[in-house]
Backbone bond lengths (Angstrom), bond angles and torsions (degrees), N, CA, C in turn:
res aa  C-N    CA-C-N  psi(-1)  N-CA   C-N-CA  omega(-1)  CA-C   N-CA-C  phi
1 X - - - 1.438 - - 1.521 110.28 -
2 X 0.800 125.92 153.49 1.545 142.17 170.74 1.773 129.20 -81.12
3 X 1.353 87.37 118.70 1.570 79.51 -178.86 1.526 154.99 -45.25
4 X 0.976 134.72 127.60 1.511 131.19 176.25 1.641 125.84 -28.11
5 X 0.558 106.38 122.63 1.741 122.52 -167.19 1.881 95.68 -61.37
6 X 1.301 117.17 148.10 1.646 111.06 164.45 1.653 120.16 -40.05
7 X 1.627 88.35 -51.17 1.867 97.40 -174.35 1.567 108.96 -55.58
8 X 1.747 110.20 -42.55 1.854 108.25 -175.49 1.534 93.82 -57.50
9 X 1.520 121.57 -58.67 1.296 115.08 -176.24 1.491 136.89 -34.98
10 X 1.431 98.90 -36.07 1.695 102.76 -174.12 1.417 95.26 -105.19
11 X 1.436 141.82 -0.68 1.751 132.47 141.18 1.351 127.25 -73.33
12 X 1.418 120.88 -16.46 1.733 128.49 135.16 0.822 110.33 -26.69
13 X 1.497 95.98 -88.13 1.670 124.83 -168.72 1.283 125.37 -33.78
14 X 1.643 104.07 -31.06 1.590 109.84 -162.45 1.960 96.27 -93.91
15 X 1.302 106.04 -23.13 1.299 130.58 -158.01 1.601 79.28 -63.78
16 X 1.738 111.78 -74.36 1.222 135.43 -174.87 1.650 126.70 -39.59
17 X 1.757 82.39 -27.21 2.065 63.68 -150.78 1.794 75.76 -149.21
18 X 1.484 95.73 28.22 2.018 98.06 130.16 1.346 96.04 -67.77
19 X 1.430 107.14 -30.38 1.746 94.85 172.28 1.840 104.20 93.28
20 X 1.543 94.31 19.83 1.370 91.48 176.80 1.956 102.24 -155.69
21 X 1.273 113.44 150.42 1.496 108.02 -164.67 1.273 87.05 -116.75
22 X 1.079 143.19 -0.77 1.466 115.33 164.66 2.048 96.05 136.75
23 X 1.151 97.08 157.58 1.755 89.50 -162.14 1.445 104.66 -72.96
24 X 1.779 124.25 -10.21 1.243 98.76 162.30 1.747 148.41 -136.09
25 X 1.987 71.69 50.99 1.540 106.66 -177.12 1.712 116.01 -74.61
26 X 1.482 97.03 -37.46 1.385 102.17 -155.15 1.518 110.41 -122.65
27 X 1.759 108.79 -21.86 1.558 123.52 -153.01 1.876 94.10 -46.79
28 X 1.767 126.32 149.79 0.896 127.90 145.43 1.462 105.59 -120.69
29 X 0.885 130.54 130.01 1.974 117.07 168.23 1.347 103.25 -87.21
30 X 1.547 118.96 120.67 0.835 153.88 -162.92 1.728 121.65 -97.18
31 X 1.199 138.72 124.77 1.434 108.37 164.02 1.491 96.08 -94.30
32 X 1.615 105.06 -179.40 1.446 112.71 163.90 1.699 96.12 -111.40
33 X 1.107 84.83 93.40 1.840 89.37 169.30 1.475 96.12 -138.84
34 X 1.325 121.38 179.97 1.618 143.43 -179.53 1.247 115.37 -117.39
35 X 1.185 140.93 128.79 1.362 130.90 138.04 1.630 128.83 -129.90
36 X 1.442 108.26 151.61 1.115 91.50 -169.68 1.898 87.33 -127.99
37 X 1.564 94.67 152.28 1.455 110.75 -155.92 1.861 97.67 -81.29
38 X 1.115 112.57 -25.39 1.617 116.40 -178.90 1.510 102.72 -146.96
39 X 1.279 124.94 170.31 1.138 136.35 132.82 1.376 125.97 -8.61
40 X 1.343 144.19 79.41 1.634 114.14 154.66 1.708 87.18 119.75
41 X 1.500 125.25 -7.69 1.319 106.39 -155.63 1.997 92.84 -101.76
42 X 0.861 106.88 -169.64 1.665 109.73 177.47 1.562 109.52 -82.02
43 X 1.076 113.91 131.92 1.119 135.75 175.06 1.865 124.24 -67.99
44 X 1.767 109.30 113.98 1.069 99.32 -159.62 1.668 100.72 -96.34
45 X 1.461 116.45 121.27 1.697 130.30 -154.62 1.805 110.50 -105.20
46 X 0.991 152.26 138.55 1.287 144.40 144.99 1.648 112.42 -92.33
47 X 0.775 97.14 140.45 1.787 130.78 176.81 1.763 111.27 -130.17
48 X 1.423 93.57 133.79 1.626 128.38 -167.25 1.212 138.64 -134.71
49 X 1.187 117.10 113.38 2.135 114.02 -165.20 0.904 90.83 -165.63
50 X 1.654 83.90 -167.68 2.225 116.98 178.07 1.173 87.42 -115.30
51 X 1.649 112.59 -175.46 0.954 125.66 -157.35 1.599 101.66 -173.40
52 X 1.595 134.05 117.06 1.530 106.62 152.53 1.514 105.09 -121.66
53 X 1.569 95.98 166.78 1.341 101.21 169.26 1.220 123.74 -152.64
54 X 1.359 118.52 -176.58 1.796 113.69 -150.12 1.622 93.36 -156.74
55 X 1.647 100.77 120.19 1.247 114.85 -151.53 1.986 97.13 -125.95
56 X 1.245 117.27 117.85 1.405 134.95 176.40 1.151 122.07 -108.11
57 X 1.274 136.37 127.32 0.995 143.84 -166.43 1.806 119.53 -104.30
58 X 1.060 96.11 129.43 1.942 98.26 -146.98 2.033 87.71 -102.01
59 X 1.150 119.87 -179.03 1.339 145.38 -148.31 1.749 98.33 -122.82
60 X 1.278 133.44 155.72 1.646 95.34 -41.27 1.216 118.85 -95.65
61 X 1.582 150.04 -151.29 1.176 153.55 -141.56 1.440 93.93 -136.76
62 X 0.995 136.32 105.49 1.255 136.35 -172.66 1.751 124.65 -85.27
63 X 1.446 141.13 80.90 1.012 149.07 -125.11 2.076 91.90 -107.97
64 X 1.377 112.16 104.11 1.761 109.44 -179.78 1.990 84.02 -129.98
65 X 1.886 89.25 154.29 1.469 93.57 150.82 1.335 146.56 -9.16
66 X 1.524 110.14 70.10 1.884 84.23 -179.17 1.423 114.05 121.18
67 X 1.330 117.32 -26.31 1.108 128.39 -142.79 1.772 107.69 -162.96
68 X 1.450 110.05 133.34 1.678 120.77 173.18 1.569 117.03 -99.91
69 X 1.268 125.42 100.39 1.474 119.01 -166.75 1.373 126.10 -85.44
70 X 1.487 148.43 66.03 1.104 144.47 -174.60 1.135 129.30 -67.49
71 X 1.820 123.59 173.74 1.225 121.70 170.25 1.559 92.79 -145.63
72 X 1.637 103.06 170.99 1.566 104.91 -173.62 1.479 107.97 -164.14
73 X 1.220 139.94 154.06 1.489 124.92 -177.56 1.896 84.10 -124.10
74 X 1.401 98.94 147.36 1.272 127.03 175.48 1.377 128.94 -82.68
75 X 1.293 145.59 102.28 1.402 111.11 179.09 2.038 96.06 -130.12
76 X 1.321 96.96 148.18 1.841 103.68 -153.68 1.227 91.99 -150.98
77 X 2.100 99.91 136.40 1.421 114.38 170.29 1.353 100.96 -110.02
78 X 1.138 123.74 138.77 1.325 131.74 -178.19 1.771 94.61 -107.90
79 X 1.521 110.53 147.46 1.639 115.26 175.95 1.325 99.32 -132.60
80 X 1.462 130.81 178.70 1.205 142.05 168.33 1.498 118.95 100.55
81 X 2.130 95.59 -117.76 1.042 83.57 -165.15 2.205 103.43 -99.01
82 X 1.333 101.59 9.40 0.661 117.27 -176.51 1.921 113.89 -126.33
83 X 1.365 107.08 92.59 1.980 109.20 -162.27 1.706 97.52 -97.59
84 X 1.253 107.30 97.62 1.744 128.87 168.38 0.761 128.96 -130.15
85 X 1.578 122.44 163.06 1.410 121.82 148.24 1.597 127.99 -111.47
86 X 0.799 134.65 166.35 1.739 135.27 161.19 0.904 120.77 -134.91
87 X 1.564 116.20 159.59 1.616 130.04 -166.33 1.726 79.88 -149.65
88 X 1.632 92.77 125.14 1.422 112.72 -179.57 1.763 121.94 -133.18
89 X 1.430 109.95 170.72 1.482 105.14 165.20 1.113 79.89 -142.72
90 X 1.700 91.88 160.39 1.869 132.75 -176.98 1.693 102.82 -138.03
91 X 1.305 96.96 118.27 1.743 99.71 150.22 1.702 102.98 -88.36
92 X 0.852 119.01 -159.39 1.575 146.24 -155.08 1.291 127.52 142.55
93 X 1.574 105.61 139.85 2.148 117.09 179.62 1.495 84.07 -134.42
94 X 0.817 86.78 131.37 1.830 114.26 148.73 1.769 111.88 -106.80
95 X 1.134 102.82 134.43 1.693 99.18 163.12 1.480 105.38 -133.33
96 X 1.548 97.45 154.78 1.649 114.01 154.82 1.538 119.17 15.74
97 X 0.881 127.40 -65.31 1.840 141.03 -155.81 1.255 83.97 -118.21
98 X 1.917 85.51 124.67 1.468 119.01 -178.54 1.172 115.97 -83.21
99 X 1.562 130.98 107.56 1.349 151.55 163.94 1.631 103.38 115.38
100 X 1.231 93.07 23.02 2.290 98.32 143.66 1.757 119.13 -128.18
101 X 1.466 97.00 134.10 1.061 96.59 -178.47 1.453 96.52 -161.67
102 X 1.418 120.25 -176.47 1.529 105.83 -179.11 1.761 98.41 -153.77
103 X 1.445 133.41 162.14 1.169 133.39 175.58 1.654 111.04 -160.80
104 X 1.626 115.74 140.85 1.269 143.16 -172.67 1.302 123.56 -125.75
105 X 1.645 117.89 98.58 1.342 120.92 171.93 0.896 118.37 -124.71
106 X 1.651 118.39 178.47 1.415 137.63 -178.32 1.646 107.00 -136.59
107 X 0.993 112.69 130.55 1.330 107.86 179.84 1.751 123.83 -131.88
108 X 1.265 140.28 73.61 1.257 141.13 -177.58 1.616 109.10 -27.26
109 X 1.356 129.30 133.78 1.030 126.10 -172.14 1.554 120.16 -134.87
110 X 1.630 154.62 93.21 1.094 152.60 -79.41 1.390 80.64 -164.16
111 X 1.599 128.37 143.33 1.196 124.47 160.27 1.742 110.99 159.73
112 X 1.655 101.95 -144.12 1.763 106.80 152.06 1.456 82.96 -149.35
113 X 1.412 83.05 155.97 1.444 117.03 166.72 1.700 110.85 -102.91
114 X 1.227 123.14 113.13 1.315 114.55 158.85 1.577 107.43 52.50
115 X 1.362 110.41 37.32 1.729 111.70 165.05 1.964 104.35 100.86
116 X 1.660 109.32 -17.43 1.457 109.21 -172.02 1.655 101.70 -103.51
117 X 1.574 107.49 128.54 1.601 104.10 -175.64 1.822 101.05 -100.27
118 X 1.363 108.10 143.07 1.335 119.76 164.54 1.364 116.37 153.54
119 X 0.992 116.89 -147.61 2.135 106.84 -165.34 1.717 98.92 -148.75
120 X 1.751 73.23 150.12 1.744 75.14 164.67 1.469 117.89 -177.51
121 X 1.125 144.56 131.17 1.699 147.94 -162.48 1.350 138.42 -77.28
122 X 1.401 114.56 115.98 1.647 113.33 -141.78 1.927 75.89 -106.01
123 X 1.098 94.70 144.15 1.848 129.21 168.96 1.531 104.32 -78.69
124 X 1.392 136.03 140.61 1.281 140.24 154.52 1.155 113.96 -131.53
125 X 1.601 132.03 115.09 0.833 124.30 172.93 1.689 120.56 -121.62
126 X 1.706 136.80 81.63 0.914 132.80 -149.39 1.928 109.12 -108.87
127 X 0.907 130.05 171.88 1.729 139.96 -135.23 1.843 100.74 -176.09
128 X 1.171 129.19 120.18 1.224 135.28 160.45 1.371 103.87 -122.76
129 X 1.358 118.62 124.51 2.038 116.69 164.96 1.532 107.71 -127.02
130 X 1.991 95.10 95.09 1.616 85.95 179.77 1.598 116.51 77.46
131 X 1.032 98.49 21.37 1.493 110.18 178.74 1.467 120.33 90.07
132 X 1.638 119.58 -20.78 1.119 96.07 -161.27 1.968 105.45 -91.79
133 X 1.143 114.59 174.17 1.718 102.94 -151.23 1.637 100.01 -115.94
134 X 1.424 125.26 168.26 1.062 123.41 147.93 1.556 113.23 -172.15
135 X 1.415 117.63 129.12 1.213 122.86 -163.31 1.547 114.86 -138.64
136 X 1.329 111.36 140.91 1.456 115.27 -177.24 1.439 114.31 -141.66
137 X 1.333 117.60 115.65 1.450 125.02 174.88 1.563 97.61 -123.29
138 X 1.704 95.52 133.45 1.070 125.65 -175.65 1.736 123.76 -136.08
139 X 1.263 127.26 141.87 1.753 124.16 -177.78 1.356 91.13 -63.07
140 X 1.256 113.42 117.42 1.941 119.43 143.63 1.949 106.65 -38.31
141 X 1.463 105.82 91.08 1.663 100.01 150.42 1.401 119.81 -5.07
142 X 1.366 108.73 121.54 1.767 121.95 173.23 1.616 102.31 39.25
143 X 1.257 133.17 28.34 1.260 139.60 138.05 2.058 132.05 -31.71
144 X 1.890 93.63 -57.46 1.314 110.48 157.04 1.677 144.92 -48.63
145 X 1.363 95.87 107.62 1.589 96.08 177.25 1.316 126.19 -105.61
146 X 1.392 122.73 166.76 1.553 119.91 161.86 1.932 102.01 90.89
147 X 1.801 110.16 -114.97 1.348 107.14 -174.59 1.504 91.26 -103.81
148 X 1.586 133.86 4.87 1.504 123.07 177.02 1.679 99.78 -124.74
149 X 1.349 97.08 58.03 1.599 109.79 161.72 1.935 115.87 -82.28
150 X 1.027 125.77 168.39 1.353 89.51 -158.46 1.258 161.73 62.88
151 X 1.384 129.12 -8.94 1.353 168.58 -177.33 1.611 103.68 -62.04
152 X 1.080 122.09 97.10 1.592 119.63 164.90 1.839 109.26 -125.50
153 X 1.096 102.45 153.13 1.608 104.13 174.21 1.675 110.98 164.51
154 X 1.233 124.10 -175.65 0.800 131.49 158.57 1.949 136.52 -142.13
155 X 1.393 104.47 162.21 1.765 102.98 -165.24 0.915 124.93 -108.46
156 X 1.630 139.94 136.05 1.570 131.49 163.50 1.267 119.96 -110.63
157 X 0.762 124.65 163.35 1.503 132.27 -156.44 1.582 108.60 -129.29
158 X 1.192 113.11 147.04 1.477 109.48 167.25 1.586 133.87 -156.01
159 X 1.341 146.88 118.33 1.717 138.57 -160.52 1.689 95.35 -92.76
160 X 0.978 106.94 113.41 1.641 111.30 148.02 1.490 120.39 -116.76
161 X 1.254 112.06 138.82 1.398 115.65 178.99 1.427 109.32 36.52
162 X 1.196 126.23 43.63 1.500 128.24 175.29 1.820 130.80 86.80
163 X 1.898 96.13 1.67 1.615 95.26 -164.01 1.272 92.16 -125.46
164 X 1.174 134.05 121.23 1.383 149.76 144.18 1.448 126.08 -31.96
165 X 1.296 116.15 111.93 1.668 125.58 179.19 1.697 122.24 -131.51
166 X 1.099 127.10 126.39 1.357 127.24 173.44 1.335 117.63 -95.71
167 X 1.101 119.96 175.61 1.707 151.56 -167.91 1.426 118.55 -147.24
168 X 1.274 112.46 94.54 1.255 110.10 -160.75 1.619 115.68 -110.08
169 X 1.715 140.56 81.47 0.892 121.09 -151.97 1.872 96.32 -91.12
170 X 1.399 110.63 154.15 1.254 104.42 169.25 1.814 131.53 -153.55
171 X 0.945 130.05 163.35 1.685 114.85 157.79 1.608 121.43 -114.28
172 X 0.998 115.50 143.90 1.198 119.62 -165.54 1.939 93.57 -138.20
173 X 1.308 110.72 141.97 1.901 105.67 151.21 1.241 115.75 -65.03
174 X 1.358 114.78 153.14 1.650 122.70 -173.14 1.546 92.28 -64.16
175 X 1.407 103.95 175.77 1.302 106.63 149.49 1.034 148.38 -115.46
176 X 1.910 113.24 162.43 2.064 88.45 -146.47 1.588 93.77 -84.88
């Protein structure tokens, strides 16, 4: 089959890395409660918002066998319980067969979390075969600076009716 055109690529892309597959790709219902598994240990937290973002498509488009190779820079407002911004990059492939494709980002992330200010870089690593989806964003290890030093967890994402919302479970140390 023949490869994906730039334009199919960046309607993936946009599909993808609205950063949400659809409300019932990813939804977890969440409480915002805390627990911590012992005494003294890190506290496992949920975090909750919207989110938009605005996705550009950078130069050049890399055209191999089989396959449409893109790139894209990210830029994302985070609201809630989590008030940021990010500045990101995306690779992306599209191939041949309609509803596989796959995409890899990094995204620096600037803000507070739940009252703690500082930054830190969430992993995306997403996979469609034939439509069916699977996606995992996660904190880059010792990524966290400032009052979200320490910071591990991971995010889901979700589109309803057009508005973007995350799920953010995480651990953090109390604070002293």
């Amino acid at each position: 089959m023949k490869p994906r055109s730039s334009t199919a690529i960046f309607a993936i892309a946009a599909i993808w890395l609205s950063l949400g597959f659809g409300p019932a790709a990813f939804t977890q219902n969440q409480s915002q409660t805390s627990t911590a598994a012992q005494k003294g240990a890190a506290m496992t937290t949920y975090a909750t918002g919207t989110f938009e973002v605005k996705l550009t498509p950078q130069e050049p488009d890399n055209k191999v066998e089989g396959a449409t190779l893109g790139r894209m820079s990210i830029d994302k407002q985070f609201h809630g319980d989590l008030e940021a911004t990010s500045k990101g990059e995306m690779l992306t492939a599209a191939t041949g067969v309609k509803g596989s494709a796959g995409y890899v980002a990094l995204e620096h992330v600037s803000g507070t979390l739940q009252g703690r200010t500082g930054t830190f870089v969430l992993q995306h690593s997403g996979t469609m075969a034939r439509g069916a989806l699977e996606l995992t964003i996660a904190v880059v290890p010792d990524s966290g600076t400032g009052q979200l030093t320490g910071l591990a967890g991971k995010m889901t994402i979700q589109i309803a009716e057009g508005k973007h919302s995350y799920d953010f479970e995480y651990t953090l140390a109390a604070k002293p």
